[in-house]
N, C-alpha and C positions, 0 to 999 in steps of 0.2 A: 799765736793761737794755742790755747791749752789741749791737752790731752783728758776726754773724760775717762774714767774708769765704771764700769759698774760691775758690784758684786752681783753672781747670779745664785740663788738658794734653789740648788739641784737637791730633788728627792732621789735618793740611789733605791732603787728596785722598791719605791713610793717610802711611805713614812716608815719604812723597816725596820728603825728602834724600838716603835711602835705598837704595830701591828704586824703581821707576818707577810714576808720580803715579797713585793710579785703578787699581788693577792688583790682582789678589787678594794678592799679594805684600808688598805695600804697606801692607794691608788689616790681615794676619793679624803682621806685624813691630811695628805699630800696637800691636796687640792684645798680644804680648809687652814691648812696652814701658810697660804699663800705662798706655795712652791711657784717658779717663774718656769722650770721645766720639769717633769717626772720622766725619769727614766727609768725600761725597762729592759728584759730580758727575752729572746723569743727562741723558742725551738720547736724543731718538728718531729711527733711523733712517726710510729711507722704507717702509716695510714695516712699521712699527710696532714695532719693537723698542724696550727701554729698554736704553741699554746705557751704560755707565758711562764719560762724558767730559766732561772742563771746558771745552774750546773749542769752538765752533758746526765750525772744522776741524778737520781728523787730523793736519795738517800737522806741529807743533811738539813733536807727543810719541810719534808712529807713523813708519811706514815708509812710510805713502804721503801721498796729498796731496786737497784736497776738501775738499767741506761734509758733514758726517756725515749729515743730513739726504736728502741725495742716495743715498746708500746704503742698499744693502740691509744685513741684519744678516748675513751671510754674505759679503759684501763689506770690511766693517767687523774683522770678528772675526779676518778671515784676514792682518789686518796685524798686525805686528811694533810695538809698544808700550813694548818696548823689553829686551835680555836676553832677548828670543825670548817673552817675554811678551804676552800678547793680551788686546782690553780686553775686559773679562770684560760681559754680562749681568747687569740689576739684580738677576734672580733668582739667580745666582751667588754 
């Protein structure tokens, strides 16, 4: 009996060569290009929000700077992610 294999075409934090990393954008580009899984990123602000980011800061992929964690989710949301785009909510 043979062994199958299959490759699986994983979007890392959605079409993030793309479009900007973590971003619904990203997400749904993924989703047209017939990704079999999108992966993402989740954290929580101080307020309890989950909101979808790969780095503990906002720094290297927003418009502002910080520990996500420090923030509110309104704090958070109103940055710039990149393309005027805003890191979206887990529920999103």
């Amino acid at each position: 009996m043979g062994t199958s294999h299959r490759v699986w075409n994983v979007a890392h934090r959605g079409a993030s060569a793309e479009r900007p990393e973590n971003t619904l954008p990203a997400f749904e580009l993924a989703i047209v290009q017939r990704a079999d899984v999108v992966e993402c990123d989740v954290r929580r602000t101080s307020d309890g929000a989950l909101l979808l980011m790969h780095d503990a800061t906002v720094d290297r992929t927003t418009s502002g700077s910080g520990e996500l964690r420090g923030m509110t989710a309104a704090e958070a949301t109103a940055l710039d992610a990149g393309g005027g785009e805003r890191i979206p909510e887990l529920a999103d």
